[in-house]
C-alpha positions as CSV (number, residue, x, y, z in Angstrom):
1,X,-39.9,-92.1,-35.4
2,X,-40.0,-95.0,-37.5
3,X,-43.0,-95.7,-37.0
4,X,-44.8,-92.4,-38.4
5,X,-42.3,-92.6,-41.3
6,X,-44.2,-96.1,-42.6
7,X,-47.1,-94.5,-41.9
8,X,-46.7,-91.2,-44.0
9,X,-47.1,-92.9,-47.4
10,X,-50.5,-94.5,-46.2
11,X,-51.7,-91.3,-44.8
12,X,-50.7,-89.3,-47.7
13,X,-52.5,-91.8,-50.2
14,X,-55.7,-91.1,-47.8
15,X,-55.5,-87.5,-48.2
16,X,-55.0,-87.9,-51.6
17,X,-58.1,-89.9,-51.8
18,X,-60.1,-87.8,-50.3
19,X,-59.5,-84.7,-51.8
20,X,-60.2,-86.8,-55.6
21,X,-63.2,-87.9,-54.0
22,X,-64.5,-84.7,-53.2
23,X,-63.8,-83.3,-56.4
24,X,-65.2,-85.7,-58.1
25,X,-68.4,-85.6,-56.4
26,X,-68.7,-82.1,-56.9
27,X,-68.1,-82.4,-60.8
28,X,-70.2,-82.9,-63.7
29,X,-68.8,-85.3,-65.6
30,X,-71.2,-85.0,-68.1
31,X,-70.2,-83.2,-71.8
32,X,-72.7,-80.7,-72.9
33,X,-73.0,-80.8,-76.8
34,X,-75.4,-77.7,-76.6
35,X,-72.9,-75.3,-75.0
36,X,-72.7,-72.8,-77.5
37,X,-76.6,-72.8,-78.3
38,X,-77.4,-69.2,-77.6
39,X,-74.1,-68.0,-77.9
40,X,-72.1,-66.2,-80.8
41,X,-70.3,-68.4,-83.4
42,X,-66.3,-68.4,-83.2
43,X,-65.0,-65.8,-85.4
44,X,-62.8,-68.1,-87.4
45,X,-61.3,-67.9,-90.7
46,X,-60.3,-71.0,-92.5
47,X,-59.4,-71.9,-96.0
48,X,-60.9,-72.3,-99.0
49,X,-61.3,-76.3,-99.8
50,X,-61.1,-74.8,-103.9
51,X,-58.7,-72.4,-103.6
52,X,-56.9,-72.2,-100.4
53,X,-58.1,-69.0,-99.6
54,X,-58.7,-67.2,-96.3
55,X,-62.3,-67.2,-95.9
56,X,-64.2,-65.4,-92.6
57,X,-66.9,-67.4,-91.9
58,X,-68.9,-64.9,-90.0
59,X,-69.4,-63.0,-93.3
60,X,-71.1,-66.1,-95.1
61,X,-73.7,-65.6,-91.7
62,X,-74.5,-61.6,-92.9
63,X,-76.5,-62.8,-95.8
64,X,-79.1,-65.0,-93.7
65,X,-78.9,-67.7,-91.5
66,X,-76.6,-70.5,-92.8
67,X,-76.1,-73.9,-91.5
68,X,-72.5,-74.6,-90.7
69,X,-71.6,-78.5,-91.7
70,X,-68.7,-80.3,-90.0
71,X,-68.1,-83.4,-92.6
72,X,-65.6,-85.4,-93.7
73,X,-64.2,-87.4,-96.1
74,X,-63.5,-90.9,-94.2
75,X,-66.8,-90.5,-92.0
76,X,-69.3,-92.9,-93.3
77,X,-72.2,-91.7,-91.4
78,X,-71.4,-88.2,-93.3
79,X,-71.9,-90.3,-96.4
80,X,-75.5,-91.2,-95.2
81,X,-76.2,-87.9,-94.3
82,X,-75.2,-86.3,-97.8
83,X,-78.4,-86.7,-100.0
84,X,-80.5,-85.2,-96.9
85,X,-77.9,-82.0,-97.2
86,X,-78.7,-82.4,-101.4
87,X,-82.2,-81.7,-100.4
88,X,-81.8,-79.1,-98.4
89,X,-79.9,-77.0,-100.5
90,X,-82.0,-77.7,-103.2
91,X,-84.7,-76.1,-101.3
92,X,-82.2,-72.8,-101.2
93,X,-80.9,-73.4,-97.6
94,X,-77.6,-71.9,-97.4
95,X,-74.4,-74.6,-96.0
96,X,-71.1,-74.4,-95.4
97,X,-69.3,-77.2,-95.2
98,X,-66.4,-77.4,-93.3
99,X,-63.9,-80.5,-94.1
100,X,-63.2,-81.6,-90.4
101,X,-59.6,-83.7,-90.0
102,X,-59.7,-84.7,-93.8
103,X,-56.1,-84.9,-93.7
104,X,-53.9,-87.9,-93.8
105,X,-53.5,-90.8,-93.0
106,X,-57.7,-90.7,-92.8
107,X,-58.1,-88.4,-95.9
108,X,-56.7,-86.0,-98.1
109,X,-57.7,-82.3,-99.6
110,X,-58.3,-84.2,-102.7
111,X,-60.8,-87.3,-100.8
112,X,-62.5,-84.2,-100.1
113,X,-63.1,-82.9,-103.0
114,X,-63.8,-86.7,-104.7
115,X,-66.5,-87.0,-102.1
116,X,-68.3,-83.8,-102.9
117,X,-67.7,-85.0,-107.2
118,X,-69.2,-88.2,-106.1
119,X,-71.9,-87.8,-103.9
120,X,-73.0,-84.0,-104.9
121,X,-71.7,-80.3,-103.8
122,X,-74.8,-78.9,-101.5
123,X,-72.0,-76.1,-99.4
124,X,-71.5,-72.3,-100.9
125,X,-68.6,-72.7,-98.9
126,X,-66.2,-75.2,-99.0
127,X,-63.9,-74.7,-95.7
128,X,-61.3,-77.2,-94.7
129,X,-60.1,-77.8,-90.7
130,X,-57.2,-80.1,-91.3
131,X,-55.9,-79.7,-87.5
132,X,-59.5,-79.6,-86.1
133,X,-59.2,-76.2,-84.0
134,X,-62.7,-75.2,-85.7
135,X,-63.9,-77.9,-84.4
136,X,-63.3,-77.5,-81.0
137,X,-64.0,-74.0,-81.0
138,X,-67.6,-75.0,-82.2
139,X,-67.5,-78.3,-79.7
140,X,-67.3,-80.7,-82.4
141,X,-67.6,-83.8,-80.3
142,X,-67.9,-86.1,-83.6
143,X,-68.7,-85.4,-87.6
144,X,-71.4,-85.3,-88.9
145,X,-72.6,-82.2,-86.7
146,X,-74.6,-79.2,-88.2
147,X,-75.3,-75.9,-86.2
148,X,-77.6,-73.5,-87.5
149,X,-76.5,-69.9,-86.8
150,X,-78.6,-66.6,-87.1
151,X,-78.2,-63.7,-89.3
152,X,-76.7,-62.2,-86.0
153,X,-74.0,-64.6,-85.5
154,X,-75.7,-66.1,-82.7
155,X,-75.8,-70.7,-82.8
156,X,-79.5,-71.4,-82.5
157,X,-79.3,-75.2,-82.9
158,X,-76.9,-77.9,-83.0
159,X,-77.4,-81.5,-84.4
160,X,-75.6,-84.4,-83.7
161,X,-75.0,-87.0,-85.8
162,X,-76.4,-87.3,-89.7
163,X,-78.9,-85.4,-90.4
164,X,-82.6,-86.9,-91.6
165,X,-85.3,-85.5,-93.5
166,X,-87.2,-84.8,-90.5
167,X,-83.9,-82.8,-88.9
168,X,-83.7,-81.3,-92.0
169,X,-87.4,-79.7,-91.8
170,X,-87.1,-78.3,-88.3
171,X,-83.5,-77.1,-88.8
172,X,-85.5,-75.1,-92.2
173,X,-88.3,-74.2,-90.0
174,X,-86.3,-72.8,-87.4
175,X,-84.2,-70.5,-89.9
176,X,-87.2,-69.1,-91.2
């Protein structure tokens, strides 16, 4: 009797192994950055970066496609990526940028709103995500990302990383 209670921990650690290992190699462990391609955009409502002021970001959608911009304050490569978003909006595309985590000890409302004096103001909407729930309903897996979403709602690309002038033409393109 002894015996088989020595051996219970080992054979419970075996079982325990096994059943990881087959889940594991059964999983994809993969993350897909395109999972909401092709699928409507949350219906969130966040506030206004000016203001504080409920905004539904579906409605800025109704008017013609927009491109939805997750930036922030402390992220350098969002810095880089700025004059390409200048250009754009020069050229009339429509962007809302949404301040992603801009809150301390990072950043602060008011980084966010130096950043956009600094470096130019290329959003119709300035939205702010201080707890980052907009981003994870959109699968924000790092900032700068930029979606493009349809008339319809619907997300019909996602970008990855700062935005350059080539990005920029095909995300254009592809609106049109």
């Amino acid at each position: 009797m002894s015996r088989w209670i020595a051996v219970l921990p080992l054979a419970v650690l075996a079982a325990l192994a096994l059943l990881f290992a087959g889940y594991a190699l059964h999983r994809d462990p993969h993350v897909n950055p395109q999972a909401l391609v092709g699928k409507p955009m949350p219906d969130l409502t966040l506030a206004s970066l000016d203001d504080g002021t409920p905004v539904r970001l579906k409605e800025a959608a109704r008017e013609g496609p927009i491109l939805v911009n997750f930036f922030a304050s402390w992220c350098g490569p969002c810095a880089v990526e700025h004059p390409v978003l200048m250009q754009m909006s020069a050229k009339h595309a429509r962007i809302v940028g949404i301040a992603y985590e801009d809150v301390p000890p990072r950043g602060a409302p008011e980084n966010t709103k130096a950043f956009l004096a600094k470096l130019g103001d290329p959003f119709i909407a300035r939205l702010t995500d201080p707890d980052g729930r907009a981003g994870i309903e959109f699968g924000v897996t790092g900032v700068p990302e930029t979606y493009l979403v349809g008339t319809d709602g619907q997300i019909l690309l996602k970008h990855t990383g700062p935005l350059s002038e080539a990005d920029a033409k095909a995300l254009i393109a592809r609106a049109r």
